[in-house]
N, C-alpha and C positions, 0 to 999 in steps of 0.2 A: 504494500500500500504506500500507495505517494502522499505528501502533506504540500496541501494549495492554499492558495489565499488570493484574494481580491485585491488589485491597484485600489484605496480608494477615490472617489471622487476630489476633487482637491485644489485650490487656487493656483495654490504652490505644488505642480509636480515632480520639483527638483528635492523638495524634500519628503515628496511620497517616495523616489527613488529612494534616496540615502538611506529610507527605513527598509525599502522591502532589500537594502544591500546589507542591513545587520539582519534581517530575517534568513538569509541566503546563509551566512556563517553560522546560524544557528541550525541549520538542517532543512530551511524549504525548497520544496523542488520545481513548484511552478508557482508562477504568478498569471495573474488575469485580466488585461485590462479593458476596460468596458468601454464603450462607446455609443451614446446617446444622444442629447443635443449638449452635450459639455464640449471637453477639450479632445481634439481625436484621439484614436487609440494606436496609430501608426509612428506618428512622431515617439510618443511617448513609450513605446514599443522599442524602439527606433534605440531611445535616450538609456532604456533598460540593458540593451543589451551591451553597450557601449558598460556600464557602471557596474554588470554581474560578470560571472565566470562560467558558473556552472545550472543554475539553473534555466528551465524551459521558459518561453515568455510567450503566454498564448493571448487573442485577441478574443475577448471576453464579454461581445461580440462586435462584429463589424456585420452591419446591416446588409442585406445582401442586391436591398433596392439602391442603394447611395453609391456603388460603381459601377462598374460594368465587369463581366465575371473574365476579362480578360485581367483591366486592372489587378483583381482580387488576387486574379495568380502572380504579377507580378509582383504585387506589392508582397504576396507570401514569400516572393522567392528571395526577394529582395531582401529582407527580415530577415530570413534562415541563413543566407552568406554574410552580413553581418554579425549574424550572430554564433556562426560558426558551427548550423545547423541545429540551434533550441530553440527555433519556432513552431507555432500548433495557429494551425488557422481555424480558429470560433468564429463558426456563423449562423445569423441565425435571423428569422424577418423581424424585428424589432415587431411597432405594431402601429396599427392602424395610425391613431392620434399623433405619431414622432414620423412615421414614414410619408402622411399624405398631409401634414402639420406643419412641419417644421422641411422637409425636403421637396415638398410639391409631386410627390409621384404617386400613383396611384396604387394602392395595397390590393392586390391581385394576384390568383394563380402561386401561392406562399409557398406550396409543396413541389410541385412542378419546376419551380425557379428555381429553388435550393438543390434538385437534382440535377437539372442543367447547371447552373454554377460549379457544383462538386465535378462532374462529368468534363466538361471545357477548363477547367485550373490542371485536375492530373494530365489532360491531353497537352497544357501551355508546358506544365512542366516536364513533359516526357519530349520534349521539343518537336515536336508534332505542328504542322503546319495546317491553319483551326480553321475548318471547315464545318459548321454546324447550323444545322435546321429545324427549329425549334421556336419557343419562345423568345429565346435569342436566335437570329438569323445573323449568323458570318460566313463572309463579308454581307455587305447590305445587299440584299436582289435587284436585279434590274427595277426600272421603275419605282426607286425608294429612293436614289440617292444619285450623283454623278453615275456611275457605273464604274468608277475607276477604282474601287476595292478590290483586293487580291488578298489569297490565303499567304499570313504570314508565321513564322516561327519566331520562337522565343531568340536574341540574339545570343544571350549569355548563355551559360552550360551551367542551371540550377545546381547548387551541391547537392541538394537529392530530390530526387523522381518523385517521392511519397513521403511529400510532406502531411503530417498527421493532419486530420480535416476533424473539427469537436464541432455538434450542430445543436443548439441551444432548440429542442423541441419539447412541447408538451400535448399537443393535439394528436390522435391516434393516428392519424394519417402520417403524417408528421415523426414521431415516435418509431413506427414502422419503419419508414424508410432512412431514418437512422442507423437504427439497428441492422439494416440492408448493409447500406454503403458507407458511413462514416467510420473512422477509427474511433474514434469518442463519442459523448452525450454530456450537454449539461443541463442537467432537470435543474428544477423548483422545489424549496423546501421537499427534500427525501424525507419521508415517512419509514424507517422500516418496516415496522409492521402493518402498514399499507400499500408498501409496492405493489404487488401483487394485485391488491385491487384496483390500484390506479395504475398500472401500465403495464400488465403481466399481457394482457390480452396482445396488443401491439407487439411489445417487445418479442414477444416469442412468434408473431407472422412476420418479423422483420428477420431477426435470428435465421428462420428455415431457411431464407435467402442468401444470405449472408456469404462471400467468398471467405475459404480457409485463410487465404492471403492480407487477409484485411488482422487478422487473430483474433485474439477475445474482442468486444465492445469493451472500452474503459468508459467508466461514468463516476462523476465526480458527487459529493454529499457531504454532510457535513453541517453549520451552521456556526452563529455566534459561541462561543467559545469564553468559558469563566470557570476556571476553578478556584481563587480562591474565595473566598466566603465572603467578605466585601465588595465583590463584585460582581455578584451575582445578581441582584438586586438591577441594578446599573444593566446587564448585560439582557437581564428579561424586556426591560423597558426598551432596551435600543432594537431588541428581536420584533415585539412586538410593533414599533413606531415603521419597522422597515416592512412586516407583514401586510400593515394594514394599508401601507401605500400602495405595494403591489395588489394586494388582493382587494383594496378594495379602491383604490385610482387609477392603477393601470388598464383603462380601457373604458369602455363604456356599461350598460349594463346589456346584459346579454352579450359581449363582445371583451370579454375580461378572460384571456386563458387561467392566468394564476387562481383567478376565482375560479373557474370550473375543475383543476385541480382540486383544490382544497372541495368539493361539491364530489368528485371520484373518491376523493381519501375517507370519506362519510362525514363531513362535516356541514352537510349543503344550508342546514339552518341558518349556521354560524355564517359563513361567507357570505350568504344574502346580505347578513344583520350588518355585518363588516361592512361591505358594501355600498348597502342604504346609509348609513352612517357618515363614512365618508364622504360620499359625494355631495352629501347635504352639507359637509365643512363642517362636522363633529369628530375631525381626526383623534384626539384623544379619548373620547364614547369608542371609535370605532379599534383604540388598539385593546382598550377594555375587553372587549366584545369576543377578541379573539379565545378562544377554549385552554385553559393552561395544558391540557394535555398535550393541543397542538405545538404549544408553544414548548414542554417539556421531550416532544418526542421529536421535534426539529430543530432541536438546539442541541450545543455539547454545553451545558451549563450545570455545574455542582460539584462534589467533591471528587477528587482524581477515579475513585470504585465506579462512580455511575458514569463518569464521560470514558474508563474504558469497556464498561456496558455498551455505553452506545458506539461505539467505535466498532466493538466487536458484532453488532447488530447492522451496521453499514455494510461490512466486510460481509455478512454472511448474504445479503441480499444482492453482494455484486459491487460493488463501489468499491474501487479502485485508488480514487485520488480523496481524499479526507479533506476538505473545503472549511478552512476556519478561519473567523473573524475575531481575533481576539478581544477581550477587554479585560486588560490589564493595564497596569504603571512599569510590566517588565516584558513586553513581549517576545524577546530574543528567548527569555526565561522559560517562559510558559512553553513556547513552540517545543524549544530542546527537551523539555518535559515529555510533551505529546507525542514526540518523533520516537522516543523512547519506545512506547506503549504499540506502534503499529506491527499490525502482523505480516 
């Protein structure tokens, strides 16, 4: 098991660097950097790999409407010879509100696109001269453009053909074709003891497909992160305040993934209430609202016994990379602690 963590969001991210560089000494193996309407995740990508040594630096996600899926491969390859190949290309459709909001494109065909995208990046980087018909049409057909388009190839000689592809899904459709084709998965608050309910079905008609050459799925879990007893307290509230944004802002009603999540995990009351809540601009009602259980069984929060409980509860449902948010005053501390405990 790997130990991840989250860029996080940040004014200053030269000093998000410098911490996730004393994280890296203390045993972490990847970093995640997110991309929404903040600062991009390339540059910053860019800046990480430049400041680490040994860890992965995955994009944690880059939108897959905001380039064009030739770019995406460059820009992955780009990152990966930089980085002296610790890149992981995270992608994934952000949503509706940020893709047709803030970018002006239209949020269509999410499942489709993500498989073209994936399908056109290993063909850029297998240097393959990209020829495809699709959703994306390369080059442009007659009649769309000059006509002066020609198949072209990658110029450089990627340091490697199969760069890891992680794809931020929760919808079944979605979920599936993950498990299909992706080396990775990064879900939404993992439940252990509701995987199964919520994404056994998918997972396992994606799996049957699945090339041997891809190997296991890795998927990542985890959560806020507190073992000492002072900061516990502290670390529910931060879990719960980031819950309730997703589950109950990200998106509309009826058009909320993370909501429908937590609604598969058996919680459908609670996520309504979350929800309604929220959007009415009762953010602190609405982190209330959230169920402690949810909040105890998607967090690593409490004494050293129960967060390797729940470690070992990840592990056994398949989760590969351990996702932790610390909250602490020592985190190089804490981490070295955890890294200990994995199996």
């Amino acid at each position: 098991m790997k130990l991840s963590t989250q860029l996080p969001y940040s004014d200053d991210p030269v000093a998000g660097a410098t911490r996730i560089v004393e994280l890296e000494k203390a045993g972490l193996d990847v970093v995640w950097v997110a991309e929404a309407y903040s600062y991009d995740a390339v540059s910053l990508m860019g800046y990480l790999a430049a400041r680490t040594e040994r860890i992965e630096i995955g994009s944690g996600i880059l939108p897959i409407y905001s380039r064009t899926p030739t770019l995406t491969a460059m820009t992955a390859a780009g990152l990966d010879a930089l980085s002296g190949g610790r890149a992981i290309l995270g992608l994934g459709t952000s949503g509706p509100q940020v893709i047709e909001g803030f970018h002006g494109v239209p949020f269509d065909k999410p499942v489709g696109r993500t498989r073209e995208v994936i399908e056109i990046c290993r063909a850029v980087w297998r240097r393959e001269r990209i020829e495809h018909e699709g959703i994306y049409t390369i080059p442009v057909p007659e009649g769309r453009g000059t006509g002066l388009g020609k198949p072209l190839k990658l110029i450089n000689h990627p340091r490697r053909a199969n760069i890891p592809i992680w794809i931020a899904a929760l919808g079944d459709k979605n979920v599936e074709m993950t498990a299909e084709l992706a080396e990775g998965w990064l879900p939404h608050a993992v439940v252990p003891e509701r995987m199964q309910q919520a994404f056994g079905a998918p997972l396992a008609a994606g799996l049957a497909k699945r090339s041997p050459e891809l190997g296991p799925l890795q998927i990542t879990g985890g959560g806020f992160l507190a073992t000492e007893e002072e900061m516990w307290e502290p670390a529910r509230q931060a879990a719960r305040a980031m819950f309730a944004l997703y589950i109950g802002g990200m998106g509309a009603r009826g058009k909320n993934f993370y909501n429908t999540v937590m609604q598969r995990q058996g919680w459908a009351d609670a996520a309504k209430t979350v929800q309604d809540l929220y959007l009415d601009g009762r953010k602190e009602d609405a982190a209330a609202a959230l169920p402690d259980e949810f909040i105890e069984q998607s967090t690593l929060i409490g004494p050293p016994s129960f967060v390797k409980e729940r470690i070992a509860a990840l592990h056994e449902v398949g989760v590969t990379h351990l996702q932790v948010n610390p909250v602490t005053n020592d985190a190089p501390k804490i981490l070295g602690q955890v890294r200990e405990w994995l199996p």
